[in-house]
N, C-alpha and C positions, 0 to 999 in steps of 0.2 A: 538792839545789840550794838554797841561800839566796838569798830574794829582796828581804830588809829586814825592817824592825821590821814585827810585825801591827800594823793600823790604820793606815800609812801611804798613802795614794793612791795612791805609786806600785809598792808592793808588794803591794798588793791588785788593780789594775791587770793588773799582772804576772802575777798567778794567777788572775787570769780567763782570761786570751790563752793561757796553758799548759794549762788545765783544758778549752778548748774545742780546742785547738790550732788557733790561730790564727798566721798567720805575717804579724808586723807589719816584717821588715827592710825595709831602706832598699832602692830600685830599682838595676839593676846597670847599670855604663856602658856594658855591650853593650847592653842594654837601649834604655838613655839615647837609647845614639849611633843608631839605625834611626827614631827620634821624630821628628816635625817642629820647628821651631821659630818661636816666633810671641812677638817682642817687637820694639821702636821700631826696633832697627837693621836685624832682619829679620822683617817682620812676614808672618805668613801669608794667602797669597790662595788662590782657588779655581784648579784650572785650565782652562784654555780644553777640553782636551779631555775633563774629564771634565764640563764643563758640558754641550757638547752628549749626552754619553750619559743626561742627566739630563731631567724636567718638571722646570721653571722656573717655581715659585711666587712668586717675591718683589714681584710688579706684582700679580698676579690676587689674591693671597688675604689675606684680613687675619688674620694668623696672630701666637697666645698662648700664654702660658703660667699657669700657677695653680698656684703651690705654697705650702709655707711662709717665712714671714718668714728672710729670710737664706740660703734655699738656694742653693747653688751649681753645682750639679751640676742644669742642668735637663736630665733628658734627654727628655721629652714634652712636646709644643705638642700646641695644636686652630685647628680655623679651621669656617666655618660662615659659609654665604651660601647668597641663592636666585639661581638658574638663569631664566636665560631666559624658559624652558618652563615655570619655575613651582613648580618641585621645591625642595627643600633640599638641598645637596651637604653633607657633613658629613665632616671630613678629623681623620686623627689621622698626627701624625707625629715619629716618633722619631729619636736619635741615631745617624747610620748608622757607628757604631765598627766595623762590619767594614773600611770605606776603609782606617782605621789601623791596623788589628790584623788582618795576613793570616796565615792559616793557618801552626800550627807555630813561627809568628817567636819571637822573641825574649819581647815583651809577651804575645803568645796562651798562651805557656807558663807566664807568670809568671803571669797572669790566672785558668788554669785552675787552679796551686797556691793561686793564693788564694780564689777561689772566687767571693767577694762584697765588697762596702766594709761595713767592718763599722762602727757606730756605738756608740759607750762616751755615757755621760752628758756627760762635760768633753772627749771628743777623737775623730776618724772614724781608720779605718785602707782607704785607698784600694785598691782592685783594682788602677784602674788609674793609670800617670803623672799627676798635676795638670794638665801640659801637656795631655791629654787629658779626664780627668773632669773638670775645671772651667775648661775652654778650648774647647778645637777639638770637645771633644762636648758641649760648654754649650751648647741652644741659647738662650744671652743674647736680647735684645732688639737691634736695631738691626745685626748684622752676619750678612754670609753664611754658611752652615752648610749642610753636606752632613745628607740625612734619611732614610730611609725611612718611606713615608707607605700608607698607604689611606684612599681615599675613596671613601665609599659617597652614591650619591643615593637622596633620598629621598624618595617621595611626601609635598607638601605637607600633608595633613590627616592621612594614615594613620601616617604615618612607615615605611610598608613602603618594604623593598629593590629600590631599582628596577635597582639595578647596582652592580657593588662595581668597582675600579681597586686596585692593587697595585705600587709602584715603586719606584725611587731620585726624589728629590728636591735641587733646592735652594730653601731656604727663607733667610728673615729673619723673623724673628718682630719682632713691632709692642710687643708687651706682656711685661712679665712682672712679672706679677700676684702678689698674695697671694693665702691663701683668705680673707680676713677684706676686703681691697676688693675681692674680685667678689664675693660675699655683699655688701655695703656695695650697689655698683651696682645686684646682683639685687631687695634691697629699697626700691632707691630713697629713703632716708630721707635722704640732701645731699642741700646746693647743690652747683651744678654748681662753683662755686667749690673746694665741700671737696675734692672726689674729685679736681681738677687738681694741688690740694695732695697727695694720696696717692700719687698715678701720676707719677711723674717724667717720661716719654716725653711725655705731657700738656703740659708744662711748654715743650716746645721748640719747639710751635707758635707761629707768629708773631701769631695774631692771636686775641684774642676768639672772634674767627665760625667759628675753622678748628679752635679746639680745640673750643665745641661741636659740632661738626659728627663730629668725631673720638668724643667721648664720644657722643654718637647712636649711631655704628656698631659701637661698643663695647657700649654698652647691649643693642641689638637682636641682637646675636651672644650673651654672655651668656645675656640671657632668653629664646633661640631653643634654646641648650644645656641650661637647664635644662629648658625647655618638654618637649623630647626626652627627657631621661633621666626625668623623670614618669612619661611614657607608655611607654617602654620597661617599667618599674618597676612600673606597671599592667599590664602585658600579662603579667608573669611572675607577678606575685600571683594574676592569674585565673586562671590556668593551676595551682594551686598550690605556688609557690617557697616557699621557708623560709627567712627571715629569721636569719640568727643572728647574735648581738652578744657582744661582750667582755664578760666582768666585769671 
């Protein structure tokens, strides 16, 4: 099979995706047509019934994301508060893709052919629909989103497991972060000024008082995250963990 001239991009391209077999076609209108759709004429809502089958995060938890610059595809948030009684609740939650992708369908099949989103230097090749991997299982900032979540509580000093929770979720996430601004936040090196300018969501606060206020709780979730993972990090070095790093 000829793929073009050697050294051009897109035939070097080409015989990467063959040599690994990779299967980059286009999604199929069967496909297509079982998808939701979510634009200005019909935009996508949650439903009333699968809400009630859901915990309903979106008032109780101040829920984020941290990835890299430009990502699209978020599919993991955190959230992190204290409890009542004193503890740390510490919650991870992910994009619940099985809601859209039921067993055997259409996508589940196409998904399992392709296996993964694969990432080239200058282009990605999606698992799944866009409507899906950077929409309805984005979870973006500022709108509703189906999750599956666990939270675990945690004793306030020890960080030991006081209880672990396992569910469906709905969530809104508050933030979606870089790693280079919560790093920024974690070392505290701005003004409260610079980081409003970094954080867009920042930005839509009405007043002065309410976006520090905001950046407070932000701050203290952060530095309560990394607090944790410290000690977690700690607990597994005593113990003898092995460390291993890329060349």
């Amino acid at each position: 099979k000829s793929l073009g001239p050697t050294g051009n991009v897109e035939t070097e391209t080409g015989v990467i995706l063959i040599e690994n077999s990779i299967k980059v076609g286009p999604f199929s209108d069967k496909q297509m047509k079982e998808l939701p759709v979510n634009d200005p004429e019909s935009p996508w809502q949650i439903s009333i019934e699968e809400q009630a089958r859901r915990r309903d995060l979106r008032k109780s938890h101040l829920i984020f994301s941290i990835d890299p610059i430009g990502c699209e595809d978020v599919d993991d948030t955190l959230s992190v508060r204290q409890l009542r009684n004193g503890n740390i609740e510490l919650g991870v939650h992910i994009a619940d893709v099985s809601y859209f992708v039921p067993p055997n369908s259409q996508t589940d099949l196409e998904a399992r052919a392709r296996a993964t989103t694969v990432y080239l230097a200058d282009r990605r090749y999606d698992m799944l629909p866009p409507i899906l991997s950077a929409d309805l299982c984005s979870l973006i900032s500022g709108v509703d989103r189906y999750a599956m979540s666990v939270v675990w509580e945690l004793d306030s000093s020890t960080f030991d497991v006081k209880s672990v929770w396992y569910g469906r979720t709905l969530i809104k996430s508050a933030y979606k972060l870089s790693y280079e601004a919560a790093q920024d936040i974690l070392d505290d090196l701005k003004s409260d000024g610079e980081y409003v300018a970094m954080i867009p969501e920042l930005q839509t606060s009405s007043s002065h008082r309410l976006r520090g206020k905001k950046l407070s709780e932000l701050r203290w979730c952060i530095g309560k995250l990394s607090e944790i993972a410290r000690s977690l990090r700690r607990r597994r070095d005593d113990v003898g963990a092995i460390e291993l790093e890329g060349v």
